[in-house]
Gaussian input, Z-matrix of N, CA and C with variables (Angstrom, degrees):
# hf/3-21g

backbone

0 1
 N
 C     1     B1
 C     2     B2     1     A1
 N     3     B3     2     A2     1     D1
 C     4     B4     3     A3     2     D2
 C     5     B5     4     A4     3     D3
 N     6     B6     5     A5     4     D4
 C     7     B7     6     A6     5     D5
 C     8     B8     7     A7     6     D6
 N     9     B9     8     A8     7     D7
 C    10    B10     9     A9     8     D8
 C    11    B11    10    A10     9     D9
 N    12    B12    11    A11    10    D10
 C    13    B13    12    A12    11    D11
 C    14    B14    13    A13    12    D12
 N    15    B15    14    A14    13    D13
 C    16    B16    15    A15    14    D14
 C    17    B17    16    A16    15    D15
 N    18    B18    17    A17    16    D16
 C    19    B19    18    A18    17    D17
 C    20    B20    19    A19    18    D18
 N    21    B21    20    A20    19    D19
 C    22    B22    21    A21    20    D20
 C    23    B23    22    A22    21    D21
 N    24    B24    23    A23    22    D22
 C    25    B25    24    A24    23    D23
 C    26    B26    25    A25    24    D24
 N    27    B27    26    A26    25    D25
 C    28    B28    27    A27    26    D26
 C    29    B29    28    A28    27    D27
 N    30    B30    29    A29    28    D28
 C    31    B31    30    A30    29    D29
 C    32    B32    31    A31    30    D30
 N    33    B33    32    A32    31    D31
 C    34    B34    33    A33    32    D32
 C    35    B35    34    A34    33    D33
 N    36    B36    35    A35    34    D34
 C    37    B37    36    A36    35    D35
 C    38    B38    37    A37    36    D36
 N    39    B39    38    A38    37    D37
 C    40    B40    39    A39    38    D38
 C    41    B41    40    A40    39    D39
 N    42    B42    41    A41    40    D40
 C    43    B43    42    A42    41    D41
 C    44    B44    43    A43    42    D42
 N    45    B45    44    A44    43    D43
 C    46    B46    45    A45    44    D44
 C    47    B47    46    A46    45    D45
 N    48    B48    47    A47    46    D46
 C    49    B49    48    A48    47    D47
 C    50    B50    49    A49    48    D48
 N    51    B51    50    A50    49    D49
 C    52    B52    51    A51    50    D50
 C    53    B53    52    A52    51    D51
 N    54    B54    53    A53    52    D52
 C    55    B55    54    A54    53    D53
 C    56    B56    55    A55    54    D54
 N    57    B57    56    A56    55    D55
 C    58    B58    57    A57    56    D56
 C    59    B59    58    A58    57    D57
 N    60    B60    59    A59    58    D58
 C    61    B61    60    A60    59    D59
 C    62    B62    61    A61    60    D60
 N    63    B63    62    A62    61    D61
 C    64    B64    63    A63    62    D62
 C    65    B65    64    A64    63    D63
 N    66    B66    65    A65    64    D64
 C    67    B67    66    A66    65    D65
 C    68    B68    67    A67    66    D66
 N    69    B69    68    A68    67    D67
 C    70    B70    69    A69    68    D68
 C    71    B71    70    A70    69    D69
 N    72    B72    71    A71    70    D70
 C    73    B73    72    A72    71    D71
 C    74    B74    73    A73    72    D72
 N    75    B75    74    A74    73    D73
 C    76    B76    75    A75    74    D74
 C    77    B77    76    A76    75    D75
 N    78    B78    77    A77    76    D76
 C    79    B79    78    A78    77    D77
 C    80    B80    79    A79    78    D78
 N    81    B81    80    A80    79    D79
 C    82    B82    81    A81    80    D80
 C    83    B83    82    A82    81    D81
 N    84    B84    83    A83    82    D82
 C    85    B85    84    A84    83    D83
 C    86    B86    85    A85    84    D84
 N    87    B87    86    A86    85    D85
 C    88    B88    87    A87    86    D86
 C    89    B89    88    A88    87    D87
 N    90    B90    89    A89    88    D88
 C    91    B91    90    A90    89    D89
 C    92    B92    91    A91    90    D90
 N    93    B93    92    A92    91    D91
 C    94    B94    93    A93    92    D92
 C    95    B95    94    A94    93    D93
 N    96    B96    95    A95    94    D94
 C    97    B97    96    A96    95    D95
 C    98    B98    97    A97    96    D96
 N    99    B99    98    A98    97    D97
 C   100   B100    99    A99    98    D98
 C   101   B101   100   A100    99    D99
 N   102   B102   101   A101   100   D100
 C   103   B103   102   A102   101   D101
 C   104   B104   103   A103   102   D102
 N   105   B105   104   A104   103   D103
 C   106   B106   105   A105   104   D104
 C   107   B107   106   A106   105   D105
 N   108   B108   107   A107   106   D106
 C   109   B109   108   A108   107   D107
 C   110   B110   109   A109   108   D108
 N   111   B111   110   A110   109   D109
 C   112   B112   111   A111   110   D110
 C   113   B113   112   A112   111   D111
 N   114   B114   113   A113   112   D112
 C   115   B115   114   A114   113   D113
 C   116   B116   115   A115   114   D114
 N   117   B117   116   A116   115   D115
 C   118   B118   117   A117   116   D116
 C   119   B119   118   A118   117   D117
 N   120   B120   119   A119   118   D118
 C   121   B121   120   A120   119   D119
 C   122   B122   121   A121   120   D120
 N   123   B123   122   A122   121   D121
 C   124   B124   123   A123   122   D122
 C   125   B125   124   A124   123   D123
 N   126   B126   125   A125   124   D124
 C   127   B127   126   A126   125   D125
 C   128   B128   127   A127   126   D126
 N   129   B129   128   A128   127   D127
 C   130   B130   129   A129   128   D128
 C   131   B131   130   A130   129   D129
 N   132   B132   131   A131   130   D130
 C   133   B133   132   A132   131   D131
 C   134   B134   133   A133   132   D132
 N   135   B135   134   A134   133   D133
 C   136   B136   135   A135   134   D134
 C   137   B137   136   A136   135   D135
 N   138   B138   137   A137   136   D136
 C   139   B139   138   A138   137   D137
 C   140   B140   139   A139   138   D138
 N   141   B141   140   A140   139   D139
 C   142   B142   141   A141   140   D140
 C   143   B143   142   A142   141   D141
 N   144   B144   143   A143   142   D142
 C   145   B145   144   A144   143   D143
 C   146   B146   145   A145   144   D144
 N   147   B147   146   A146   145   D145
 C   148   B148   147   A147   146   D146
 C   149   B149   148   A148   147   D147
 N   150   B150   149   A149   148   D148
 C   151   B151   150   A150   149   D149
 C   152   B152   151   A151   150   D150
 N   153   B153   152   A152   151   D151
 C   154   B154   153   A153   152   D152
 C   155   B155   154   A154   153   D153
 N   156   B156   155   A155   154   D154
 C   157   B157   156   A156   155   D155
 C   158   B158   157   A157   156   D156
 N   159   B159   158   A158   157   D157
 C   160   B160   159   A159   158   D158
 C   161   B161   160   A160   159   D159
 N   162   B162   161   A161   160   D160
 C   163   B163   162   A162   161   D161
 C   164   B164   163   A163   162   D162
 N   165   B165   164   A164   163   D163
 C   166   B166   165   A165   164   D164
 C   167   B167   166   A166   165   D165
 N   168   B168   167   A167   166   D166
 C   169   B169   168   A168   167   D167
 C   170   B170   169   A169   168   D168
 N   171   B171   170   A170   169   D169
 C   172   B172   171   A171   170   D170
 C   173   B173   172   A172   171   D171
 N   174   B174   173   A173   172   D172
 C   175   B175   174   A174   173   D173
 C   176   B176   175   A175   174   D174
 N   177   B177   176   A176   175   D175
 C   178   B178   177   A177   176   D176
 C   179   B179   178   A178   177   D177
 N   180   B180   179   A179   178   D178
 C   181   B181   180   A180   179   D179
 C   182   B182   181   A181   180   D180
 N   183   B183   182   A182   181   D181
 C   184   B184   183   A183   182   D182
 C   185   B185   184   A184   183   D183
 N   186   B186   185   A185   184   D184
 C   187   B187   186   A186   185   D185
 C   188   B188   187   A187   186   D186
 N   189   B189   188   A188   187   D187
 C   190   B190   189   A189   188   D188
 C   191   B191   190   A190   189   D189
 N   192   B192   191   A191   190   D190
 C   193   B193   192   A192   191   D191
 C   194   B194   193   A193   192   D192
 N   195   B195   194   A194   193   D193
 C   196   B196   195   A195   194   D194
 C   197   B197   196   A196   195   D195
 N   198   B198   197   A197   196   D196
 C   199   B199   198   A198   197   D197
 C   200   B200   199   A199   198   D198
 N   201   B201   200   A200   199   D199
 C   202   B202   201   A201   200   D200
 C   203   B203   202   A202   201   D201
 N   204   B204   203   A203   202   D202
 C   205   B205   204   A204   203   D203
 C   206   B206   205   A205   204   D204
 N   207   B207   206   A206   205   D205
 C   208   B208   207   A207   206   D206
 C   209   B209   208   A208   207   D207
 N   210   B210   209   A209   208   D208
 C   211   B211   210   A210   209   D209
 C   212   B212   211   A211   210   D210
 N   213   B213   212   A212   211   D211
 C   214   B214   213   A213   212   D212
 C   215   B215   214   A214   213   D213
 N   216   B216   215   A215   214   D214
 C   217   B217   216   A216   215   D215
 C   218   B218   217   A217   216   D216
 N   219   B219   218   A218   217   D217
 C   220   B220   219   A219   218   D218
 C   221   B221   220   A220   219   D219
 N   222   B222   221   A221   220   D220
 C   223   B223   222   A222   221   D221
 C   224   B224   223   A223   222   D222
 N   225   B225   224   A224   223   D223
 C   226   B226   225   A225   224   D224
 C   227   B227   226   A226   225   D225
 N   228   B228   227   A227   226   D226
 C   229   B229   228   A228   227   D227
 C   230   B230   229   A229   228   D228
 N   231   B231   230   A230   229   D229
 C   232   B232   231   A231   230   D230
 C   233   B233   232   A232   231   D231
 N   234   B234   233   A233   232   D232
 C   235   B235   234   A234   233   D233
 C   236   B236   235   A235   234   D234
 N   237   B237   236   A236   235   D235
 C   238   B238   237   A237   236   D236
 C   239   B239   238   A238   237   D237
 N   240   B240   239   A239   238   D238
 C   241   B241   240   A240   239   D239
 C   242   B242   241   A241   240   D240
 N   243   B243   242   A242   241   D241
 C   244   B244   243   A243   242   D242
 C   245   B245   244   A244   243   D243
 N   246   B246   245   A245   244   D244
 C   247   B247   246   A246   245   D245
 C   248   B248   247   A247   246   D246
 N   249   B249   248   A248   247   D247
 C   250   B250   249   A249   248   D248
 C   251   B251   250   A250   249   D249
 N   252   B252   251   A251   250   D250
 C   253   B253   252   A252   251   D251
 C   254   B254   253   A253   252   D252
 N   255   B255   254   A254   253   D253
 C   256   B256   255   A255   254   D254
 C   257   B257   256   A256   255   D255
 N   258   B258   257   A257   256   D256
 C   259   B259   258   A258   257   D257
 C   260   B260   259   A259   258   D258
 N   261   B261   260   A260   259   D259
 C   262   B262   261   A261   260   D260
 C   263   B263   262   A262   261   D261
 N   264   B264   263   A263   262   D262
 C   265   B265   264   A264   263   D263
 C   266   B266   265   A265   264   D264
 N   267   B267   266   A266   265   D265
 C   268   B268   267   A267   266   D266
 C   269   B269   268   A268   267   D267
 N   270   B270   269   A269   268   D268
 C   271   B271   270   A270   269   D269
 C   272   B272   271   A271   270   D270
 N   273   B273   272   A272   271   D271
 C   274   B274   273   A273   272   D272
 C   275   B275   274   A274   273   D273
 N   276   B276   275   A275   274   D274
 C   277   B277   276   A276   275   D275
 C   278   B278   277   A277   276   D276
 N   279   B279   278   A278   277   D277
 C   280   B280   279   A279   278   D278
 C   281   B281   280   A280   279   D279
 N   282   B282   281   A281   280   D280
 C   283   B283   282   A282   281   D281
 C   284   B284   283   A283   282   D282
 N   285   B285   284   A284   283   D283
 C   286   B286   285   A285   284   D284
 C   287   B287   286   A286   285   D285
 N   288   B288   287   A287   286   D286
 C   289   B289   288   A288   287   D287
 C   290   B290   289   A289   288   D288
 N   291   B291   290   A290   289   D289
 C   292   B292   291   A291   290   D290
 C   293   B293   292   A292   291   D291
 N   294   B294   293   A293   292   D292
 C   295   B295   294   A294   293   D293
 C   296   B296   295   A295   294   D294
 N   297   B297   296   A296   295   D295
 C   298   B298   297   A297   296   D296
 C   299   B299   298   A298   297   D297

   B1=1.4456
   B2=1.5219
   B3=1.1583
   B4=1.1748
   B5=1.1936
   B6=1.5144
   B7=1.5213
   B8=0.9953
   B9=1.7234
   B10=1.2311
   B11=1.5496
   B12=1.2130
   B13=1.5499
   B14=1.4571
   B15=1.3481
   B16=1.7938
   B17=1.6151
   B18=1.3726
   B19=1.8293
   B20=1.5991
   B21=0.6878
   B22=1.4796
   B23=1.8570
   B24=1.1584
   B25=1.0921
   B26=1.9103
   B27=1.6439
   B28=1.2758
   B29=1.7056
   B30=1.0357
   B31=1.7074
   B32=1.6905
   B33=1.7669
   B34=1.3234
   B35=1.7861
   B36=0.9157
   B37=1.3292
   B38=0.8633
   B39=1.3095
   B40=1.2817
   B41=1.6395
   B42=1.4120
   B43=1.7490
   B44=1.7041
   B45=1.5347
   B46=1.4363
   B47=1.4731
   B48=1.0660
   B49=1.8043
   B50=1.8522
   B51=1.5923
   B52=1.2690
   B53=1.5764
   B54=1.3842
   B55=1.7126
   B56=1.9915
   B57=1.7762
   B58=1.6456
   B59=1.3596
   B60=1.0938
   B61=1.7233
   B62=1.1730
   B63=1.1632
   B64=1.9437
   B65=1.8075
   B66=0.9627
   B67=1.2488
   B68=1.4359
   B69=1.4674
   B70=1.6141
   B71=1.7609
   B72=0.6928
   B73=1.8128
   B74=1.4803
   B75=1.4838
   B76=1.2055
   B77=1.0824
   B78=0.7683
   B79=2.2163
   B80=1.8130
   B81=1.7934
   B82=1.0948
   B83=1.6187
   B84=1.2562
   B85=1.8555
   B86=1.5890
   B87=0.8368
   B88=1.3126
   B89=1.6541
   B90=1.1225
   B91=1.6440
   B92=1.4333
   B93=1.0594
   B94=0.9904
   B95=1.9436
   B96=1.3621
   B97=1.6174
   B98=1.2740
   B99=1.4195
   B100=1.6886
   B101=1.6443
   B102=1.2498
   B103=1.6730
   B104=1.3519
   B105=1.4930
   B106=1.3399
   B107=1.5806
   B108=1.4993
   B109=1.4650
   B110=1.7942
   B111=1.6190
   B112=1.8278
   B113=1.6659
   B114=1.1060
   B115=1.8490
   B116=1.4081
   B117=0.6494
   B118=1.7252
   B119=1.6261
   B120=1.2941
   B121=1.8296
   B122=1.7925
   B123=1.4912
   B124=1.3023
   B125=1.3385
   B126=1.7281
   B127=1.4329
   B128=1.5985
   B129=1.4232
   B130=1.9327
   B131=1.0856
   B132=1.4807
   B133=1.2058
   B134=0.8573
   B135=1.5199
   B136=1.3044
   B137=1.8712
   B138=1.2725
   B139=1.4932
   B140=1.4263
   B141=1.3798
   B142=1.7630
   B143=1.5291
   B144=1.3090
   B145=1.5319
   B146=1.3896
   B147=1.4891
   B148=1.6984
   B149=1.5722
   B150=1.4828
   B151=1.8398
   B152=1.0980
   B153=1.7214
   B154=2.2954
   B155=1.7629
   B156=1.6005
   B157=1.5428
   B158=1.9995
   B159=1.7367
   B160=1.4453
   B161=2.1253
   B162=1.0936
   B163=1.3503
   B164=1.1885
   B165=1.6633
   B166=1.1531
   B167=1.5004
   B168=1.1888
   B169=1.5263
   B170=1.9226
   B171=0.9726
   B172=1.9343
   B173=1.0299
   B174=1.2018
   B175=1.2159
   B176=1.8443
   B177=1.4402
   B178=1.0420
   B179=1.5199
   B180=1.8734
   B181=1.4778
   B182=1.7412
   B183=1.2052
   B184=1.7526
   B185=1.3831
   B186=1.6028
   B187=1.5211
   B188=1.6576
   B189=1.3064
   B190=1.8630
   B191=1.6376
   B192=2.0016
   B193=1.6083
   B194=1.1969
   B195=1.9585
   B196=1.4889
   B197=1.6925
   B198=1.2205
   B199=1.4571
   B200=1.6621
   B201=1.8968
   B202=1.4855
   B203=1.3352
   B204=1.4079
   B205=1.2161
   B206=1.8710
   B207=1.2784
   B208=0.9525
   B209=1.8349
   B210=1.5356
   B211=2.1275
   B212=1.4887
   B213=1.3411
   B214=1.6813
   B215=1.1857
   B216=1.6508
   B217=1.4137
   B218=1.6308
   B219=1.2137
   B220=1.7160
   B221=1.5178
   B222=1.2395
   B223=1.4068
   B224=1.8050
   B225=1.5448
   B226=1.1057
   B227=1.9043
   B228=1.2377
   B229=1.5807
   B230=1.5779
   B231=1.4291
   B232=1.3238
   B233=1.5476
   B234=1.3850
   B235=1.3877
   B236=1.5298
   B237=1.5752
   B238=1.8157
   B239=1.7404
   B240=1.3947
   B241=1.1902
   B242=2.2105
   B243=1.7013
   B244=1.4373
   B245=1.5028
   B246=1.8470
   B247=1.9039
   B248=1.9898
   B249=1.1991
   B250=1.0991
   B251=1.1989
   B252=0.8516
   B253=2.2857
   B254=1.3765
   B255=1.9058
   B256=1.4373
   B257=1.6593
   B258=1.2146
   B259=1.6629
   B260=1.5057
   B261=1.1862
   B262=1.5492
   B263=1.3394
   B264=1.6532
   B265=1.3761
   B266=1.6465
   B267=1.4320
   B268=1.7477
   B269=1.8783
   B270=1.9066
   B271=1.4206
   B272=1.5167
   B273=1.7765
   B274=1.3491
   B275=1.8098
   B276=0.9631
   B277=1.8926
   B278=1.7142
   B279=1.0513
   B280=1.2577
   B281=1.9967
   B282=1.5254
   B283=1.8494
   B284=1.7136
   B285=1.3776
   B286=1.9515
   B287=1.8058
   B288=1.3774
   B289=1.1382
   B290=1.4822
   B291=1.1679
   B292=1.6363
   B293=1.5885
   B294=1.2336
   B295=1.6679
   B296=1.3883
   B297=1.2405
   B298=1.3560
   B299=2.1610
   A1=108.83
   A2=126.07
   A3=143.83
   A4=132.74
   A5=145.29
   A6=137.99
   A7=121.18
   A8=129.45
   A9=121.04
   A10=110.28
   A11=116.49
   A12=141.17
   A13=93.52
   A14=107.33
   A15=110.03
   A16=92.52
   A17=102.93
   A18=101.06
   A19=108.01
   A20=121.47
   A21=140.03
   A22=109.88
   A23=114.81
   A24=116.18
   A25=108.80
   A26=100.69
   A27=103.99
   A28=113.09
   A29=97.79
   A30=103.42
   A31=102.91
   A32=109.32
   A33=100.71
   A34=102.46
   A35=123.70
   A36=144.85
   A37=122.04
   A38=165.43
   A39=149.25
   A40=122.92
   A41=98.90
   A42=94.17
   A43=99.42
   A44=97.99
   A45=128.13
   A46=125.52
   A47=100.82
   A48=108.87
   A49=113.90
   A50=108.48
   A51=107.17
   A52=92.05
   A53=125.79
   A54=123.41
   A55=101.54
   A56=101.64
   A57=111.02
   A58=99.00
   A59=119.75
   A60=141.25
   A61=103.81
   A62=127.95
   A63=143.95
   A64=76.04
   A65=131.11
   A66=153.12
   A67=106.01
   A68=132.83
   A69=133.52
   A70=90.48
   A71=178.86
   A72=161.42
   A73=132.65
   A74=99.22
   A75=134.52
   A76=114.69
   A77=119.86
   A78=121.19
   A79=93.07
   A80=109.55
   A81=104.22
   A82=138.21
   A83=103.59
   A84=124.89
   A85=101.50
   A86=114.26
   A87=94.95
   A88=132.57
   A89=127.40
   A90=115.63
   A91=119.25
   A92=134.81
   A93=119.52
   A94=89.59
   A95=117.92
   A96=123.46
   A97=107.39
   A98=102.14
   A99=108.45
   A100=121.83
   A101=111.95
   A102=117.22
   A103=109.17
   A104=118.10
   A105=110.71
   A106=78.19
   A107=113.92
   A108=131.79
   A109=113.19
   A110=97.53
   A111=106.88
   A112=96.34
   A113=111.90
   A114=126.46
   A115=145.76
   A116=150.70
   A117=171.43
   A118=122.91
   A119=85.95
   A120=71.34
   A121=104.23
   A122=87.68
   A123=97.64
   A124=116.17
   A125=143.32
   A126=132.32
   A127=93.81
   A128=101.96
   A129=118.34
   A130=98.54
   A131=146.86
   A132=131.25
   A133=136.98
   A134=125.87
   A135=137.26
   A136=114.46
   A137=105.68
   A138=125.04
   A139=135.17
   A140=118.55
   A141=127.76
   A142=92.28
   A143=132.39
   A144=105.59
   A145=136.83
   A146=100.08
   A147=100.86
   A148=103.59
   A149=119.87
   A150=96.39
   A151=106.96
   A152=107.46
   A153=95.32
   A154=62.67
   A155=91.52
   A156=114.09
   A157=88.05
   A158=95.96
   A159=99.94
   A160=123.52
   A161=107.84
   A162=94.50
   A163=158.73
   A164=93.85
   A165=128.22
   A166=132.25
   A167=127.58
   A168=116.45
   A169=112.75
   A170=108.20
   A171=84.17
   A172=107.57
   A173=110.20
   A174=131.51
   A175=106.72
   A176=127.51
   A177=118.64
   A178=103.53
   A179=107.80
   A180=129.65
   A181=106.86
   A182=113.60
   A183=115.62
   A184=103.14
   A185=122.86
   A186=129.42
   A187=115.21
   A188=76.85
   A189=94.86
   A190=75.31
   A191=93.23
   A192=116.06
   A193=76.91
   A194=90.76
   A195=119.19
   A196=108.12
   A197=111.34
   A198=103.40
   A199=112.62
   A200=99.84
   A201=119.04
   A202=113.61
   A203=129.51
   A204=125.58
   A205=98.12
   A206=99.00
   A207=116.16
   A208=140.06
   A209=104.54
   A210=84.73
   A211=100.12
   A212=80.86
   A213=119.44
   A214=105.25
   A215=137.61
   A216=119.42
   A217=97.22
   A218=90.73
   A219=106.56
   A220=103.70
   A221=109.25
   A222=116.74
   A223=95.35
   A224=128.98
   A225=122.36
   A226=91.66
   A227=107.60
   A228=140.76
   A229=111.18
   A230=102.17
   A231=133.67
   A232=126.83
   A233=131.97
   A234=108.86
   A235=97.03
   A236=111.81
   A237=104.97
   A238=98.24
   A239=99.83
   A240=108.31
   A241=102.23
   A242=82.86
   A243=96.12
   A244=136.10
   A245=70.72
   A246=86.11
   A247=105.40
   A248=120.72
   A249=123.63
   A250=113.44
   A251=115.06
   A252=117.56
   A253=87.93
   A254=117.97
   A255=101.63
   A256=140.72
   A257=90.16
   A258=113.97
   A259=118.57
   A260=86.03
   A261=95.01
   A262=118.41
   A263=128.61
   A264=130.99
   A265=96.65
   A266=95.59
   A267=113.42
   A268=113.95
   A269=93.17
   A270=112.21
   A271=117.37
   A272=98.57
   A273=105.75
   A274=118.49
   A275=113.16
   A276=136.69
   A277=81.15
   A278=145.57
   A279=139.00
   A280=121.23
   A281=77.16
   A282=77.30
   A283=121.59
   A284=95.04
   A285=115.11
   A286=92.24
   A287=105.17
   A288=108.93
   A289=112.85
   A290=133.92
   A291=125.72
   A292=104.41
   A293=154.73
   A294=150.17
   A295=115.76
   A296=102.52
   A297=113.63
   A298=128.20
   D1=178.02
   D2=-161.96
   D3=-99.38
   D4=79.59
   D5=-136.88
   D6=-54.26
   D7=-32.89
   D8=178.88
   D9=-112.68
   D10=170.42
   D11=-148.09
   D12=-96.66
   D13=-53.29
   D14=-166.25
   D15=-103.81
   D16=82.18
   D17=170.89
   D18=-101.49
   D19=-176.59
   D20=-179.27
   D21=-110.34
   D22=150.48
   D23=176.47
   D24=-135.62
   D25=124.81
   D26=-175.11
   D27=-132.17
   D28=130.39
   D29=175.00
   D30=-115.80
   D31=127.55
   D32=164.38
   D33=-137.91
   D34=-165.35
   D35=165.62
   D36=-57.21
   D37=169.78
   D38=146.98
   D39=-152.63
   D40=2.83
   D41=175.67
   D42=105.03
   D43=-147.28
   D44=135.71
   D45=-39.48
   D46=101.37
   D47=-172.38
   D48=-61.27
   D49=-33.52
   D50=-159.54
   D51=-90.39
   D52=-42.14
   D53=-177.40
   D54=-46.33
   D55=-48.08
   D56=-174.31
   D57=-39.89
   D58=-69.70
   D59=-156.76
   D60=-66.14
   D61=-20.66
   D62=-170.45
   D63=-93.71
   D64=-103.41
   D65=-149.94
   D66=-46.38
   D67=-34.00
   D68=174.93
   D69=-100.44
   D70=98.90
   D71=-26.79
   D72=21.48
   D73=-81.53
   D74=173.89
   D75=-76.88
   D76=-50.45
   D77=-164.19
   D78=-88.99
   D79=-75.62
   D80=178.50
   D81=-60.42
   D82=-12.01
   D83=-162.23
   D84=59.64
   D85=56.11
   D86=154.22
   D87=-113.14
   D88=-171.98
   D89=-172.96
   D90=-107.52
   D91=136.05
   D92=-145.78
   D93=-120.81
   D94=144.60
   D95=-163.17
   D96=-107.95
   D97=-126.23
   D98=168.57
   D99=-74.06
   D100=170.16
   D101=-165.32
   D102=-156.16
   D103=168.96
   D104=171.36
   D105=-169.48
   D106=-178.03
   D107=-162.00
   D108=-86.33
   D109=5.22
   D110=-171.36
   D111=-142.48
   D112=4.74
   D113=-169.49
   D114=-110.27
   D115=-116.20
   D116=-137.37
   D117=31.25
   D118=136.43
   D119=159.88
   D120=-127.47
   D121=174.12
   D122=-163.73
   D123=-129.41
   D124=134.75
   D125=-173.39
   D126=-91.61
   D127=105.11
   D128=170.61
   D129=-80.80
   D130=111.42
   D131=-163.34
   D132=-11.68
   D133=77.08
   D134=174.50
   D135=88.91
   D136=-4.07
   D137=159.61
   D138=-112.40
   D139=144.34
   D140=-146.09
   D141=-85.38
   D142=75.40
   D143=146.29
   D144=-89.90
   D145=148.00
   D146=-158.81
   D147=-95.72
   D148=124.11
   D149=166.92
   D150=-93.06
   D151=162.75
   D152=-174.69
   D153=-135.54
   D154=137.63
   D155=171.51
   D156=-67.02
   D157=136.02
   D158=173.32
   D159=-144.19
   D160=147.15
   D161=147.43
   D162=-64.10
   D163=-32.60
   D164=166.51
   D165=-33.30
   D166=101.31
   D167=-168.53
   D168=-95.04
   D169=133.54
   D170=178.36
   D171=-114.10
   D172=164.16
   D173=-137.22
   D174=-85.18
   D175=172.76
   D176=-132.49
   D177=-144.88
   D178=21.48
   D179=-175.12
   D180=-79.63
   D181=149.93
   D182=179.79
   D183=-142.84
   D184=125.77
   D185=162.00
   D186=-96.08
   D187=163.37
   D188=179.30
   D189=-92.81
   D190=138.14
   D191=152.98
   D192=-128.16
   D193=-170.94
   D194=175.44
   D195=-79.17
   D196=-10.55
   D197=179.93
   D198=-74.65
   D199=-38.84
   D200=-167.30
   D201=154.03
   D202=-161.48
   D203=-177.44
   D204=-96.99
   D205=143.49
   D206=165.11
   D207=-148.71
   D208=164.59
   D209=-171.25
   D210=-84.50
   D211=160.73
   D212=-173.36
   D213=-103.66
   D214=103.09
   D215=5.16
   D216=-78.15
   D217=-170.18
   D218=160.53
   D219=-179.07
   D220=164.17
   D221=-172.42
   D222=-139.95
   D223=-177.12
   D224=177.01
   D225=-173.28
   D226=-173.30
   D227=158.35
   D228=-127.54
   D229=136.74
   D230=140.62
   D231=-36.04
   D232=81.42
   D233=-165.26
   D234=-126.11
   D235=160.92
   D236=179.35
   D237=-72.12
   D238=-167.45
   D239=-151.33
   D240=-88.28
   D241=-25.87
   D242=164.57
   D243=-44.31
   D244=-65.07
   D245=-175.51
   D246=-78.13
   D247=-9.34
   D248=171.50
   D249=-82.42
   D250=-15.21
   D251=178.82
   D252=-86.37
   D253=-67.44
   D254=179.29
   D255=-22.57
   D256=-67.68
   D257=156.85
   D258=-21.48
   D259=-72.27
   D260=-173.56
   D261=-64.49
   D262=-28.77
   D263=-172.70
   D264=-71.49
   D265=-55.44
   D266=160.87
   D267=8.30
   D268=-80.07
   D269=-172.49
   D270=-62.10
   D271=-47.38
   D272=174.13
   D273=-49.96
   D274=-38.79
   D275=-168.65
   D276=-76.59
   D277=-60.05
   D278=-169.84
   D279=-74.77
   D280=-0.95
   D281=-178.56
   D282=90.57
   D283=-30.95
   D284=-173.43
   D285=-47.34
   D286=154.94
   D287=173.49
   D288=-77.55
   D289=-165.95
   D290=-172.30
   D291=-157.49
   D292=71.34
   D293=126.46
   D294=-14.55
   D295=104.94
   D296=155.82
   D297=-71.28

């Protein structure tokens, strides 16, 4: 189950279901919950995201914020500054590319 009370719940697309589930596990550490053969969900720190195996490609637009440019959509977590260095050495150690 899910550590916090007020989680969020997200369903997106994800391609290839088994690379998704490889890639939020392994790469990201995260835990991976219930499943089915078109599914997964996933504990995003302490929030339900769902992957749905897809065709669907999205799209490939980027805005200027005040942070920087970034893709359109995007979603994220809140993390301390700790578990966010972790993270990040994380991607680097895995090869994944890394956006600041």
């Amino acid at each position: 189950m899910y550590k916090n009370t007020n989680c969020f719940h997200l369903a997106i697309p994800c391609g290839d279901l088994e690379v998704a589930k490889k890639f939020y596990s392994e790469t990201l550490g995260c835990r991976l919950d219930n499943s089915a053969q078109e599914w997964a969900d996933v504990d995003f720190w302490g929030n339900e995201l769902t992957l749905h195996k897809s065709e669907h490609k999205l799209d490939n637009e980027r805005h200027d914020v005040d942070m920087g440019n970034v893709s359109v959509p995007h979603f994220g977590v809140h993390l301390s500054r700790k578990d966010f260095d972790a993270l990040k050495q994380r991607l680097k150690d895995s090869g994944t590319k890394y956006y600041d």
